[in-house]
C-alpha positions as CSV (number, residue, x, y, z in Angstrom):
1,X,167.5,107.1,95.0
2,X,166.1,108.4,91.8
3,X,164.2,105.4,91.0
4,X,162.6,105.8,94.6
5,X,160.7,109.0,93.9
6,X,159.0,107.5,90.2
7,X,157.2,104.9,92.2
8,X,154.9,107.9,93.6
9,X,151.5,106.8,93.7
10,X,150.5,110.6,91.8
11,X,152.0,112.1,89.0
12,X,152.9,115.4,90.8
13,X,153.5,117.5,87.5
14,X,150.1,116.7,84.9
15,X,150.7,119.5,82.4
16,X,153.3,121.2,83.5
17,X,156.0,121.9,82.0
18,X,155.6,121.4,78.4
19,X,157.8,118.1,77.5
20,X,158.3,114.9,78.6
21,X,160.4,114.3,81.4
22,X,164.1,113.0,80.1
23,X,164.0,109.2,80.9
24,X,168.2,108.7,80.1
25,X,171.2,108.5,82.5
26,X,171.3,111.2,85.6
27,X,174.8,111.8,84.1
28,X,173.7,112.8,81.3
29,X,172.7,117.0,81.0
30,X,172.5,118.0,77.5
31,X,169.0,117.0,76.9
32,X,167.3,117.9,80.0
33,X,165.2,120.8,81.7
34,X,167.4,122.7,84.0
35,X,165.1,124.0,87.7
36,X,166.5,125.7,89.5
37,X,164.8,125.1,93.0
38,X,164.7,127.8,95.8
39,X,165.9,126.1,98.8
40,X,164.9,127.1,102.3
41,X,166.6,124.5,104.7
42,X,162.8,123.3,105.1
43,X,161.3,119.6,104.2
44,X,158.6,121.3,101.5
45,X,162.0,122.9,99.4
46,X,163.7,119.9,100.1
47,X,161.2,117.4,99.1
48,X,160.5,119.7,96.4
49,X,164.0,118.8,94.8
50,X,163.8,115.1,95.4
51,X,160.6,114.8,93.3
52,X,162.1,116.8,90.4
53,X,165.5,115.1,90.8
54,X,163.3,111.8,90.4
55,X,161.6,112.5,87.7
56,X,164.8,113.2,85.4
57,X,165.1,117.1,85.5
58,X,168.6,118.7,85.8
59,X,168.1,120.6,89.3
60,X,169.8,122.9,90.6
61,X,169.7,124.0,94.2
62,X,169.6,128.3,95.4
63,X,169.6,129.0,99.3
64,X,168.8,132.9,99.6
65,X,169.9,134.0,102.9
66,X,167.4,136.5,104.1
67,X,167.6,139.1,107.1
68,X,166.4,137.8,110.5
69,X,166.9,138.4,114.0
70,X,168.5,134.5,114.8
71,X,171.4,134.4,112.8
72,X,171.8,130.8,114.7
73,X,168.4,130.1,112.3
74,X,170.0,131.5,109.4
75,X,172.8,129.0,109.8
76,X,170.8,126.0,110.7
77,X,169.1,126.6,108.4
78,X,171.7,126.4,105.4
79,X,173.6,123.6,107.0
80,X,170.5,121.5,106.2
81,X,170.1,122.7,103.3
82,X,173.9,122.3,101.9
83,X,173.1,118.4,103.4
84,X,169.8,117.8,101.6
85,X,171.9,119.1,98.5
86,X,174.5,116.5,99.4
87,X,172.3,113.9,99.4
88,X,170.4,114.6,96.4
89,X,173.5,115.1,95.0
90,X,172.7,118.4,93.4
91,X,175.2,121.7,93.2
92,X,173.8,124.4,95.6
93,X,174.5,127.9,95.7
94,X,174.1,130.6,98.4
95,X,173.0,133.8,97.8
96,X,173.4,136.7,100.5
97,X,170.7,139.0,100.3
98,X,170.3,140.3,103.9
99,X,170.4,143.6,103.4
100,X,168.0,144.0,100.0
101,X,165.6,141.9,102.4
102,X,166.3,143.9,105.6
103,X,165.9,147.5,103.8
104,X,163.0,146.3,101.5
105,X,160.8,143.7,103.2
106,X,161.8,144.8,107.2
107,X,161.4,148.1,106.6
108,X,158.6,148.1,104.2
109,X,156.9,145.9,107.3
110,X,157.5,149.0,109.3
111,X,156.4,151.8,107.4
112,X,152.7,149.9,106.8
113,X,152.6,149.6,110.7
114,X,153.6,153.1,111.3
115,X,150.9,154.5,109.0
116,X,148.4,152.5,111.0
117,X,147.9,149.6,108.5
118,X,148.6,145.4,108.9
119,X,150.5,144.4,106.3
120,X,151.6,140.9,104.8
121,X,154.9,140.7,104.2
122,X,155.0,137.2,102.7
123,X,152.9,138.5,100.0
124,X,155.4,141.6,99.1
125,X,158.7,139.5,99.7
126,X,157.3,136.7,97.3
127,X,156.6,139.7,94.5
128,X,159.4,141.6,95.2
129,X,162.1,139.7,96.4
130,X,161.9,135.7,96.2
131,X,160.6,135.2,92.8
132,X,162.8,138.0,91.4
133,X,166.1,136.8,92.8
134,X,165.3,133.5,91.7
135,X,164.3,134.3,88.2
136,X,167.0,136.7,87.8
137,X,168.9,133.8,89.2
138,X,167.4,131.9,86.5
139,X,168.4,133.5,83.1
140,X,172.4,134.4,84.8
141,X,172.4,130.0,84.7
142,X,170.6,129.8,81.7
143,X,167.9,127.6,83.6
144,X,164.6,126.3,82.2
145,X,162.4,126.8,85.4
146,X,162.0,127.6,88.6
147,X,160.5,125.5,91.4
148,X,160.0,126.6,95.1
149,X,157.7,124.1,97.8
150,X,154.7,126.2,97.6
151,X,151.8,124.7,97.9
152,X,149.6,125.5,94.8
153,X,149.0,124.4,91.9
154,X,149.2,125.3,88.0
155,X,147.6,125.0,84.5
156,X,147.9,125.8,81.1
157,X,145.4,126.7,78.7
158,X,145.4,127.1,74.9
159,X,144.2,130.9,74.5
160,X,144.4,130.6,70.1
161,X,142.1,127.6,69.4
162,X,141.3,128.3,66.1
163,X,145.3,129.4,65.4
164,X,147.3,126.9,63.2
165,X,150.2,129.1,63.4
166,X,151.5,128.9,66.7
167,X,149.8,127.9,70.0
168,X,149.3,130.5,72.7
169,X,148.9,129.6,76.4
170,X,146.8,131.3,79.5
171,X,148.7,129.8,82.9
172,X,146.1,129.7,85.8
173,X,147.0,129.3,89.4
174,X,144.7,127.1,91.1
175,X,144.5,126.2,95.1
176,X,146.9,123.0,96.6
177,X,145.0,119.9,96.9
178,X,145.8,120.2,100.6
179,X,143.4,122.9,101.6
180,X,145.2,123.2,105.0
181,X,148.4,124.2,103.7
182,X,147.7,125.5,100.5
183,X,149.3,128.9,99.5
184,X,147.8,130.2,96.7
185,X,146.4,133.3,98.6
186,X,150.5,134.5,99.1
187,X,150.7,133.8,95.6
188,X,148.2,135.3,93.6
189,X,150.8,138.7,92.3
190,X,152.6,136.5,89.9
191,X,152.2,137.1,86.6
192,X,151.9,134.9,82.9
193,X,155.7,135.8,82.6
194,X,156.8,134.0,85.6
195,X,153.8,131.6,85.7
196,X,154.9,129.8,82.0
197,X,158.6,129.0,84.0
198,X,157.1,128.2,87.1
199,X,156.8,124.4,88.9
200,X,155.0,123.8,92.2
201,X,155.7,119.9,92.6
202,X,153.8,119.9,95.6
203,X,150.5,121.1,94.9
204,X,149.3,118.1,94.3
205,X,150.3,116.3,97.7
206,X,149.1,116.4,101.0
207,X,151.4,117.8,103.4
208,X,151.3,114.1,105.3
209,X,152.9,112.8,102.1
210,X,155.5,115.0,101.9
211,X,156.7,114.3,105.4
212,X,156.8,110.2,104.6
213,X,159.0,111.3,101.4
214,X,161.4,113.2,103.1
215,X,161.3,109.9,105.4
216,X,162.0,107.7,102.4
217,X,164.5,109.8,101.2
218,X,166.3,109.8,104.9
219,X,166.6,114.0,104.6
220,X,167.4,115.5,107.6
221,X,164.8,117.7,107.7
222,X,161.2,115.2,107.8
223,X,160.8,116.2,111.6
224,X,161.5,120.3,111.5
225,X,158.7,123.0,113.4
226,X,157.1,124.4,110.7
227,X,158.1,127.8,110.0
228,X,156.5,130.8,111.6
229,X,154.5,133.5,110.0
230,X,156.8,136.2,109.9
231,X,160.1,134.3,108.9
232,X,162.7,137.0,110.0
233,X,160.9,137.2,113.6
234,X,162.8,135.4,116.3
235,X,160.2,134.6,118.2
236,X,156.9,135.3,115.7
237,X,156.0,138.1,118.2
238,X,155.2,141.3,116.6
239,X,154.3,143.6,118.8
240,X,157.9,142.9,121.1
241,X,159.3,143.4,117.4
242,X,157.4,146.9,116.8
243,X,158.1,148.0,119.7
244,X,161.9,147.1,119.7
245,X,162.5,148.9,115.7
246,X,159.6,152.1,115.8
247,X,160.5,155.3,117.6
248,X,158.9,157.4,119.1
249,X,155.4,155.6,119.8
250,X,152.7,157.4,121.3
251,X,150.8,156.7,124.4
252,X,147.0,157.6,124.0
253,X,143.3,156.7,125.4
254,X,141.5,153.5,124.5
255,X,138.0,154.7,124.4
256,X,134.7,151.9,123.9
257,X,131.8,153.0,121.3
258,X,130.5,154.9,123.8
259,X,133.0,157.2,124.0
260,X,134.1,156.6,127.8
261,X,138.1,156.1,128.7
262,X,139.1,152.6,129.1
263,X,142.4,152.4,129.6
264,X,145.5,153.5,128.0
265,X,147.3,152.3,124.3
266,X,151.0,151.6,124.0
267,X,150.9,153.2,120.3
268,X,148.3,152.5,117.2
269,X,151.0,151.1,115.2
270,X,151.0,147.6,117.8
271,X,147.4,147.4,117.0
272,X,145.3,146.3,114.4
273,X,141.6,146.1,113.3
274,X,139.9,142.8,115.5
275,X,142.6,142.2,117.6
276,X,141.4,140.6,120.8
277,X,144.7,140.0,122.8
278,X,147.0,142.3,124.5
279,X,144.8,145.0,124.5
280,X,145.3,145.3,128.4
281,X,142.2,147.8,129.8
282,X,139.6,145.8,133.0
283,X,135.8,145.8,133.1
284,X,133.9,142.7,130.8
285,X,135.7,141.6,128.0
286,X,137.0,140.6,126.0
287,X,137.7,143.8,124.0
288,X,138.2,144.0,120.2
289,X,139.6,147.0,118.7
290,X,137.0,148.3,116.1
291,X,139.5,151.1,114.9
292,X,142.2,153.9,115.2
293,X,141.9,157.4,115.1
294,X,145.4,158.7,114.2
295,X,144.3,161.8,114.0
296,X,143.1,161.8,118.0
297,X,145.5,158.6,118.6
298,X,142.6,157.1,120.2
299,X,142.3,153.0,120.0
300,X,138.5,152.4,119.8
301,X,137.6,149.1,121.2
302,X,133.9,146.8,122.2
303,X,132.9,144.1,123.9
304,X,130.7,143.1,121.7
305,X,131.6,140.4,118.9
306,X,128.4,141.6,116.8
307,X,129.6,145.3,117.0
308,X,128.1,146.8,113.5
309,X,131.4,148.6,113.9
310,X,133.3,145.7,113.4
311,X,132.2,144.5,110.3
312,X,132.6,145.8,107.0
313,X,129.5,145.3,103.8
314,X,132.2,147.0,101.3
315,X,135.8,147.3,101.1
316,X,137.9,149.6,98.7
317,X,140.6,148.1,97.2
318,X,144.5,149.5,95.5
319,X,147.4,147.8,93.7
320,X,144.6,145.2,92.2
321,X,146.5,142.9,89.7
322,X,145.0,140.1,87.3
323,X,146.3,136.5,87.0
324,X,145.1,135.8,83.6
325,X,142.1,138.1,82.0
326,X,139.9,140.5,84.0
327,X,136.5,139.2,84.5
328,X,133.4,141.0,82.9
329,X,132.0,143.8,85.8
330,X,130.4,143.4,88.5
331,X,131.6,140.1,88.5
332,X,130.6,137.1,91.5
333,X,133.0,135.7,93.2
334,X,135.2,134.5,96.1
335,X,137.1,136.8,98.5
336,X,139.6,136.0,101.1
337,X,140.5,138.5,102.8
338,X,143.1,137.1,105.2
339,X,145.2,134.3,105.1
340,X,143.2,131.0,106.8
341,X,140.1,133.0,106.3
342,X,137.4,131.2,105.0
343,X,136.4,132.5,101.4
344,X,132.8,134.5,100.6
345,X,131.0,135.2,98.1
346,X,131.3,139.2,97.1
347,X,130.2,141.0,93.8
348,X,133.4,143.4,92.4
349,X,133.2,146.7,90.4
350,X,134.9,149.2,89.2
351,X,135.4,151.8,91.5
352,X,136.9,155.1,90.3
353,X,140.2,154.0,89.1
354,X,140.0,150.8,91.0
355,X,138.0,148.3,92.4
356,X,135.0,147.8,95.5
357,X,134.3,144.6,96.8
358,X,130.8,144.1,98.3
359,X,130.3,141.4,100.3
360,X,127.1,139.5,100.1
361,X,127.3,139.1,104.3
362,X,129.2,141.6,106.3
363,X,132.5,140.4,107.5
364,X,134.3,140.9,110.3
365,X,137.7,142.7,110.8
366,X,138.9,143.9,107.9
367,X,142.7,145.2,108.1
368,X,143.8,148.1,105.9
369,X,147.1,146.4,104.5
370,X,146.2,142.9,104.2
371,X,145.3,141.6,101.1
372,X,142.1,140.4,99.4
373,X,142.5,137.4,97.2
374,X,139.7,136.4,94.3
375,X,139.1,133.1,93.7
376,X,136.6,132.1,90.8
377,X,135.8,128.7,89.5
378,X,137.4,125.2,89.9
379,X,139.9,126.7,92.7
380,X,141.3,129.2,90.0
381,X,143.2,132.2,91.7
382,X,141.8,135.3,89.8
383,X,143.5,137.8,91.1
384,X,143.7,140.1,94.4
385,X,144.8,143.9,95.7
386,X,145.6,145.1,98.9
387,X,142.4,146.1,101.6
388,X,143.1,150.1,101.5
389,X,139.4,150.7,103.6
């Protein structure tokens, strides 16, 4: 099985990590690189594990059972998981963390909705929870790396050239080769730290190529749905899910730019900034919602795509972090500012004790809470914050 995966037609890790793969008998562990692989039941983890199994690392299998509404996904989950483990022939272990991921992810999801904001929680969980169970994970097992099936990809760059002491590295995130699926932009809070132990064995592949190597490799889960947006949703509808866990939401008027009564809203928080569905109210639409008074609890909404209301020249930003080194200010470069989003050129400064992004065209619907991701050259990941207005 092993030798299977070394006849892929790419070298899937180029620089990454550090030493050359151990070459010796699978048997054997005292001379190899221990990963530990975050396993999610899913053909990317899975395939993920494969491909370092093949190319001689110790791995080591970690299922984290998160919080959701189907606990009958939960479980299909790890059963395929436990059976990909099998036949890769790799130790798995199970780690319950429903209720850190229900009380700090769920609710977190929550509170941004209730204060009138659309939040990502695939960005906080990754920051928060994923990465720092499995690197905690990590150093308890005495692990060399961590792997997930992300798709991104990662260098390494000497930062000492002149040094003949000891060689000093910058590690740069850079955008999967698969521009459809790469996930770079849910990615872009990790740090050096957790960057120089990191492995994304997938970056490199298209997500076509992945599916005909869990084929090969006969795992049981090469012809799975994709997962959903919002993994713990059982049904990936949000606004059923808001209105099932907030209390007390308040009925209010949905006003157009003119100031004339529309309809009624069900409650701001099941609304967000160029929405076009759901919004329920009659006359010629289709209606976007522009913005939310809190204040008045009025939903303002148009029927007109090119609504100057709509579209933003400048955005501030909060909780701004840098992958590698901050650029020199105002620096050019790219922005996207939600997931799938096509990527525009902006200029970013400084901005009190932040940062302003200005766009060099206005773009449409930007969503307090979502995040705005900087890319710069070569597909590098720079950086990003969190859209605050």
């Amino acid at each position: 099985m092993e030798k299977k995966a070394l006849k892929s037609k790419k070298k899937v890790i180029i620089d990454m990590p550090p030493y050359k793969p151990f070459q010796g008998s699978m048997g054997q562990t005292g001379s190899r690189k221990v990963v530990l692989v975050g396993m999610s039941g899913g053909v990317d983890s899975s395939v993920t594990a494969a491909i370092l199994k093949g190319q001689g690392y110790d791995v080591r299998g970690v299922f984290l059972l998160f919080w959701s509404e189907s606990d009958k996904k939960n479980k299909e989950s790890l059963k395929d998981a436990k059976e990909v483990a099998r036949i890769l022939r790799m130790p798995l272990s199970v780690i319950d963390a429903r209720k850190k991921f229900q009380k700090e992810v769920v609710n977190y999801f929550l509170e941004e909705y209730k204060k009138g904001k659309t939040p990502n929680p695939c960005v906080f969980c990754n920051e928060n929870m994923k990465f720092k169970i499995l690197f905690e994970e990590m150093e308890k097992m005495k692990s060399d790396f961590v792997a997930t099936g992300h798709y991104a990809r990662l260098r390494r760059k000497i930062k000492n050239q002149k040094s003949k002491i000891k060689k000093k590295f910058i590690y740069k995130l850079l955008q999967a080769r698969d521009k459809e699926k790469d996930q770079s932009y849910f990615l872009y809070r990790l740090n050096q730290k957790r960057l120089s132990k990191l492995i994304f064995p997938l970056g490199e592949y298209e997500k076509s190529e992945v599916k005909q190597t869990a084929r090969k490799f006969k795992l049981p889960v090469f012809g799975r749905r994709e997962s959903q947006n919002v993994c713990f949703l059982l049904d990936d509808d949000t606004g059923r899910f808001l209105k099932d866990n907030l209390k007390h939401l308040k009925t209010g008027n949905i006003k157009d730019s003119r100031g004339i009564i529309l309809g009624k809203h069900q409650g701001l928080p099941l609304y967000t900034v160029g929405q076009r569905k759901g919004i329920n109210v009659g006359g010629a639409g289709p209606y976007y919602v522009v913005s939310k008074d809190r204040r008045k609890n009025v939903l303002r909404v148009t029927n007109d795509p090119m609504d100057k209301n709509l579209y933003s020249q400048k955005i501030k930003l909060e909780k701004v972090v840098w992958i590698a080194e901050k650029p020199s200010f105002p620096a050019r470069v790219l922005v996207k500012a939600r997931y799938q989003q096509e990527s525009v050129y902006a200029i970013i400064s400084r901005y009190k004790r932040s940062y302003l992004i200005s766009f060099e065209n206005p773009q449409k619907a930007m969503a307090p809470g979502q995040s705005a991701v900087f890319y710069g050259a070569k597909e590098e990941v720079l950086g990003g914050g969190i859209i605050k207005s």
